[in-house]
N, C-alpha and C positions, 0 to 999 in steps of 0.2 A: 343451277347446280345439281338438282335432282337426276337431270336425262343421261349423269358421268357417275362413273365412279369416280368420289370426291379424290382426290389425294393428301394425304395428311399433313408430310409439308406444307402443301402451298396454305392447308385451310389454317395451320401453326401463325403462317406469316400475314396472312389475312385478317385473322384473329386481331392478331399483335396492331398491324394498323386501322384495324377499327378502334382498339382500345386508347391508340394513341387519338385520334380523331375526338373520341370521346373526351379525354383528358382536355385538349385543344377547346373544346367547345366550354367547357367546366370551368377552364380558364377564364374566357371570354366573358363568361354571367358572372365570376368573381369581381372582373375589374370593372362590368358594364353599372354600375352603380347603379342609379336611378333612370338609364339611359333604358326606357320599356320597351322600344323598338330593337337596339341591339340584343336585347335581352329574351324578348319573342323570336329574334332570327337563331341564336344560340341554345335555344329551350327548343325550336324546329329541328335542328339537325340534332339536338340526343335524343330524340324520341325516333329519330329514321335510324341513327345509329345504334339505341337498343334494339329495335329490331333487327337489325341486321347483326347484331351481337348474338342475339339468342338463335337464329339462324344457322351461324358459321357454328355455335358450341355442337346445337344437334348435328349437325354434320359431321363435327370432329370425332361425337360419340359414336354415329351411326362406320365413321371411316375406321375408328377403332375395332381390330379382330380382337373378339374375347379370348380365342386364342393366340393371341399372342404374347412371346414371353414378355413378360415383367422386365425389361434391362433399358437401362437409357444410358448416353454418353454425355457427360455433365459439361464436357470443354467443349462437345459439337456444338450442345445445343447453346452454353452459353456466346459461343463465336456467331451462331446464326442468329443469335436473337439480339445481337450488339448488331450485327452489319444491317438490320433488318429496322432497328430504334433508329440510326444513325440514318438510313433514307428518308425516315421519315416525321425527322425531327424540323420546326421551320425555325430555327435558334439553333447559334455558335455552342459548341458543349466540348471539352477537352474529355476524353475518355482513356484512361490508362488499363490495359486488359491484362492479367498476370493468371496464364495456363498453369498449369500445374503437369499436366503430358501424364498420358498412361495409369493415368486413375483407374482402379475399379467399374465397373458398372452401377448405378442407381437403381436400386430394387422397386422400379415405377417403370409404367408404358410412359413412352419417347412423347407424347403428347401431353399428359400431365408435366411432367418435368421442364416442357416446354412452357407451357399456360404458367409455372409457376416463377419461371425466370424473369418472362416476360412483365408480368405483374411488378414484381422486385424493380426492374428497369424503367417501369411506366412511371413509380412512385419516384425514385430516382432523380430520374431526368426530370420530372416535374420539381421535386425539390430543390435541385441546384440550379432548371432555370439559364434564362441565355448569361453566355459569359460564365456558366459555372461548372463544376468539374467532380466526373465521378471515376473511383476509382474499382474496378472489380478483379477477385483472383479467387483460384479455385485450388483445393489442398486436400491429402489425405489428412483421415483426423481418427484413426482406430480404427472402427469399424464404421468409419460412416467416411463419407464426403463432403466434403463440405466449400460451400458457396460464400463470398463476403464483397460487399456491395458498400462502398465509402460514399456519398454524394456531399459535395460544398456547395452551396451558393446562395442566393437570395430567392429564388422561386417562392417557397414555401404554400402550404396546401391546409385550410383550416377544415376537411374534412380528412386529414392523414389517419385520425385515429381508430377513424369507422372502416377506412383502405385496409390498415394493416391489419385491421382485427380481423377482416374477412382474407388475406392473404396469409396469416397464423392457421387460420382456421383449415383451409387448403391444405397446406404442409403438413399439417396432423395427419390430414384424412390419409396422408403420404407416408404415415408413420417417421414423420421427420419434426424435426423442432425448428421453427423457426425465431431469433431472437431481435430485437430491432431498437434504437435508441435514437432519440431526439433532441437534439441539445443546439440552441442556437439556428447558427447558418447548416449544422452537421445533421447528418441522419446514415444510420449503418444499418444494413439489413444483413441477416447470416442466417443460411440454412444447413440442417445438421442432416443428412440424407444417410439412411440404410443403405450399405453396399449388397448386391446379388450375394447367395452364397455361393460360390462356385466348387466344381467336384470335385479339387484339390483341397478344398479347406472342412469338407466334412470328415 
């Protein structure tokens, strides 16, 4: 990856499936019980896949131009980052997408914005689990944008609470709120995003 200039996209969508891999693997050590051999093959491949996590992130920093403006498109990136979960999901998932069209800009580089959708959709999709159904739509909300993430199913994740805490944590740094609730087979994630200010509205 060094000998190219990385490209930000693809390192976005690479990202995305390592972290699903990773989730994948996390999976595996949950159910592998007392089974030490599944459980040694499962504990091998997140140790190759943190690294190669910390990897793709340098990357993504080093692809990132400091100058570049602050704008992201909240409906691109969440379309790319569905069609991107959905290659590389290995379980049935019903997904409802509801755009919103012509939203504002997200006062974040396209990379962050990305890292943090993606995130949203890892827990998600792990949540609801095969056979189970998430639903996401994207809306104006005043001066922010905002993102909303429904997930149903039986999945469920007994480290969700240490996930979200460090996906809140993100969103701040975003100058955004992120709010998230857990109830049952239900789990909703929603982010509250700063819009650009643009030179009609000063």
């Amino acid at each position: 990856m060094a000998e190219r200039d990385p490209d930000l996209e693809e390192l976005t969508t690479l990202l995305g499936q390592c972290l699903g891999r990773i989730d994948e693997q996390a999976y595996r050590l949950q159910r592998s019980g007392d089974d030490g051999e599944e459980a040694d093959d499962a504990g091998d491949v997140l140790e190759q896949e943190a690294a190669r996590l910390q990897e793709l992130v340098s990357s993504m920093l080093a692809a990132t131009d400091p100058r570049e403006i602050d704008q992201a498109d909240l409906d691109r990136t969440v379309e790319r980052a569905v069609q991107g979960c959905l290659r590389e999901l290995g379980f049935p998932l019903v997904v409802r997408l509801q755009l919103a069209g012509s939203l504002p800009p997200v006062a974040c580089k396209p990379g962050q914005l990305a890292y943090a959708v993606q995130r949203a959709l890892l827990l998600g999709t792990s949540h609801a689990g095969s056979g189970g159904e998430i639903a996401i739509a994207t809306r104006a909300g005043g001066e922010d944008v905002v993102f909303e993430l429904a997930a149903i199913g039986n999945g469920g994740d007994r480290h969700l609470a240490e996930r979200v805490t460090t996906l809140q944590e993100f969103v701040q740094d975003l100058s955004g709120r992120c709010r998230t609730h857990a109830s049952g087979h239900q789990l909703s994630i929603v982010f509250e995003l700063p819009c650009c200010m643009l030179p009609n509205d000063r």
